[in-house]
N, C-alpha and C positions, 0 to 999 in steps of 0.2 A: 670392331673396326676402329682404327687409330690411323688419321688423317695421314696418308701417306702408306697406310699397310689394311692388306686386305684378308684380312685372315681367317681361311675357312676351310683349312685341310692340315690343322696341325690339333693336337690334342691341346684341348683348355679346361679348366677345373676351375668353376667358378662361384662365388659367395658374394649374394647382393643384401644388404640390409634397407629397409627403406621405412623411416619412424617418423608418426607427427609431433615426436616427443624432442625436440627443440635442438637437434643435430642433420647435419647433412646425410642423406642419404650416402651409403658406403660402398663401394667396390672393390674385391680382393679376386682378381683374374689372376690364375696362372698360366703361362703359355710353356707349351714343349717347345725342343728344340729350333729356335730360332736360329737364321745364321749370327753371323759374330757381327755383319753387318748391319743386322737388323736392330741387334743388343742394343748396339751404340748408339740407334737412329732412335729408337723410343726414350732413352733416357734426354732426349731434347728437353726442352723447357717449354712452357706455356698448351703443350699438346692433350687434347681431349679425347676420351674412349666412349665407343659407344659399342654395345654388347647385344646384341639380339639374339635369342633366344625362344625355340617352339619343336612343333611337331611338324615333322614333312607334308602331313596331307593339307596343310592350311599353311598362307601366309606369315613367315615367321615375325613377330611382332620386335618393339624396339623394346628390353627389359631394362637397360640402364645405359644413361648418359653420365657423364662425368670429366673434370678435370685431374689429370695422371698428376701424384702428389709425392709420390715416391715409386722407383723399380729397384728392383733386387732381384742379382741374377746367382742363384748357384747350380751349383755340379752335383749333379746327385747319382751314385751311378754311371751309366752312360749317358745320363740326359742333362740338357744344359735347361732348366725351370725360371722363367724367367717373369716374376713376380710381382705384379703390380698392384700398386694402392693409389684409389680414386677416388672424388667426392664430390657430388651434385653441387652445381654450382658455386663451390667454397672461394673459390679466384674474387667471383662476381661481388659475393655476401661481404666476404673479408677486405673489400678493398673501396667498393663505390660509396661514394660522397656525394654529401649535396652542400649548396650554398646558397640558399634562395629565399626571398620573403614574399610569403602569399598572405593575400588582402584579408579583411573579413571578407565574412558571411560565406568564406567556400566552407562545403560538407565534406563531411568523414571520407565519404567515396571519392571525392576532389581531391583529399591530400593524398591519400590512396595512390591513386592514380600517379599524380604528380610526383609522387617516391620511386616508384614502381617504374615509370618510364625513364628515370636517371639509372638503372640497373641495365647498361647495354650488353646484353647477351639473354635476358630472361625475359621471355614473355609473359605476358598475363592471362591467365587461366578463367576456371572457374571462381567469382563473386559474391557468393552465396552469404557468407559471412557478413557481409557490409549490408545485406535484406532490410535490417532493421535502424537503418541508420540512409537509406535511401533518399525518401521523404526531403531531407534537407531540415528535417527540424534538430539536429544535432548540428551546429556549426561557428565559424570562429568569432568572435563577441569581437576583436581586435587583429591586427596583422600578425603572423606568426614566422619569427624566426628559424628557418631549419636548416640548420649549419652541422657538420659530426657525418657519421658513419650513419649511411642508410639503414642498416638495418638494428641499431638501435632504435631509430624511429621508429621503423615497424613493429618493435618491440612494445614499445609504448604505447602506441597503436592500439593495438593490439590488444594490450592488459588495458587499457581507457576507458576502450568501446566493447570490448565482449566478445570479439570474434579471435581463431584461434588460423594461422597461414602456414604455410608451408608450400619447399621449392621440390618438384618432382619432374628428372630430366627436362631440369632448368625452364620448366611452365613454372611461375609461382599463381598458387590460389587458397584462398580462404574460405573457411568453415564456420557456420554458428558454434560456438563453444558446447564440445558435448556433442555432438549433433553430427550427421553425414550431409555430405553433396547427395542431391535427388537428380543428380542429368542421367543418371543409368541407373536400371533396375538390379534387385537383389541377386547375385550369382548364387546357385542350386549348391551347396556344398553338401553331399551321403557318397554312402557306401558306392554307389554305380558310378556318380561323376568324377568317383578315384581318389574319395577320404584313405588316411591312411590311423587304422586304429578306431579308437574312441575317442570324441572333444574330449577335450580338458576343463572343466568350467574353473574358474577364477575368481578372488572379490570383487571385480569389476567386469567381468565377461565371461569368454572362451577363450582357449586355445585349440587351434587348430591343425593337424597335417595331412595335407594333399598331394598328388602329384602335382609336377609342376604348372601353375597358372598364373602364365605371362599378363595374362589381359587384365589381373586384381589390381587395384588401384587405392590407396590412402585414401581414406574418405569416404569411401563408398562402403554400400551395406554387399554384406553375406546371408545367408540366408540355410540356415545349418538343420538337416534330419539326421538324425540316429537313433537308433534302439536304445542307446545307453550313452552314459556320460559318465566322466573322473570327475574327482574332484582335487583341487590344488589350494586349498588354505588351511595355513598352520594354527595355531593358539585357540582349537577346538573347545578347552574345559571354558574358556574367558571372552567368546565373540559367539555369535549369533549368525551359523553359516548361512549366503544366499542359499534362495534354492538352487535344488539341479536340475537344471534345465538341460534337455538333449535337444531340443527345437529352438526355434527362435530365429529374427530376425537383428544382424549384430553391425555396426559401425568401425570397417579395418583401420588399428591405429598402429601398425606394424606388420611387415610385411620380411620374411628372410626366403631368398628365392637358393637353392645348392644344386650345381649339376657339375657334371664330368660327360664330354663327347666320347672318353672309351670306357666307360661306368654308367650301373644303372642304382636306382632310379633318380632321376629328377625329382627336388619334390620342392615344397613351398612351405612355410611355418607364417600359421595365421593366428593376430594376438588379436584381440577385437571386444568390443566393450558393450553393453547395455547403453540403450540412450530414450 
């Protein structure tokens, strides 16, 4: 959906990335056949996409938000493919500022907050991250200047205190470093709930492929059975491989969702770590 167009009877083929690894989550929608009027109205400026995506027998969920960054329309054939590139809040992150001086004695969670509410478009999320910094025994000895680009701050933030943030269909929220969000329990990931293969295990995790599941979320744990497992790490004669684990309980730090409305399958690419 793209504010002004309602689009749910045309063929889309779509590719969502979504990483706590310090980039915007990504969108690469293609749309069939648009009219020529249509063409012209999405290349607007400042316009936001949002992509929902599921199964008919349940509520189709919302699978990505985003600010439309570039379109590109070609001729292919007889279809006019009209191509667009999107990124989770990138307008908001790239752009807001602050200029403000806060007092002593405010806490982590205080500036936190005070950042975060200068970000208009993005709400605030889960706070998990900021756990150990609650208390108020971390806090400002003198007044602090906060002048520059918000999300430098955040940055700083961030590397300071020990917690790790991220903006997902423009909620921002934070993590213990290393660690998952606990507001939702582990999703079932085998063979029945529609794994596709064998995990992959990793130096630092799994890899995963499933049909597609809208409802996985950054941060949160997976929760993986299988008979067997790959394995994916090189320089065998010179390192000390983890084990291989086919069970396990994993922390998603990447997520790539791929479908096509007249193509099968949906599926989901899940990258996820030990914690």
């Amino acid at each position: 959906m793209i504010p002004g167009f309602n689009i749910t009877d045309l063929r889309i083929n779509f590719k969502i990335e979504k990483s706590l690894v310090g980039y915007p989550n990504l969108g690469n929608i293609k749309i069939y056949n648009l009219s020529e009027s249509s063409r012209n109205n999405i290349e607007a400026k400042g316009l936001k996409l949002q992509l929902f995506a599921g199964y008919e027998d349940v509520s189709v969920p919302l699978l990505f938000t985003g600010d439309i960054i570039n379109v590109v329309h070609l001729k292919t054939g007889p279809d006019w493919i009209s191509e667009v590139f999107a990124a989770d809040g990138v307008n908001i992150l790239s752009t807001a500022t602050i200029n403000k001086t806060l007092p002593a004695g405010m806490d982590t969670a205080q500036i936190y907050n005070e950042l975060v509410s200068q970000m208009k478009g993005i709400t605030k999320g889960a706070t998990e991250g900021l756990k150990n910094f609650l208390s108020g025994k971390r806090s400002l000895l003198r007044e602090l200047q906060l002048s520059g680009n918000i999300k430098d701050w955040l940055d700083k933030l961030a590397m300071d205190c020990g917690f790790e943030y991220s903006v997902n269909d423009e909620v921002i929220e934070t993590t213990p470093s290393g660690y998952p969000l606990s507001d939702v329990p582990p999703v079932v990931i085998n063979q029945k709930t529609g794994m596709i293969g064998s995990p992959e295990r990793t130096e630092i995790g799994i890899n995963v492929s499933h049909l597609l599941l809208p409802e996985l979320k950054l941060a949160r744990t997976i929760r993986v059975e299988s008979i067997s497992a790959k394995l994916n790490v090189g320089n065998l004669f010179y390192r000390k491989i983890p084990p291989i684990r086919n069970k396990g309980i994993y922390r998603i730090d990447k997520l790539i969702h791929t479908g096509d409305t007249h193509d099968n399958p949906w599926t989901t690419q899940i990258s996820a770590r030990v914690f």
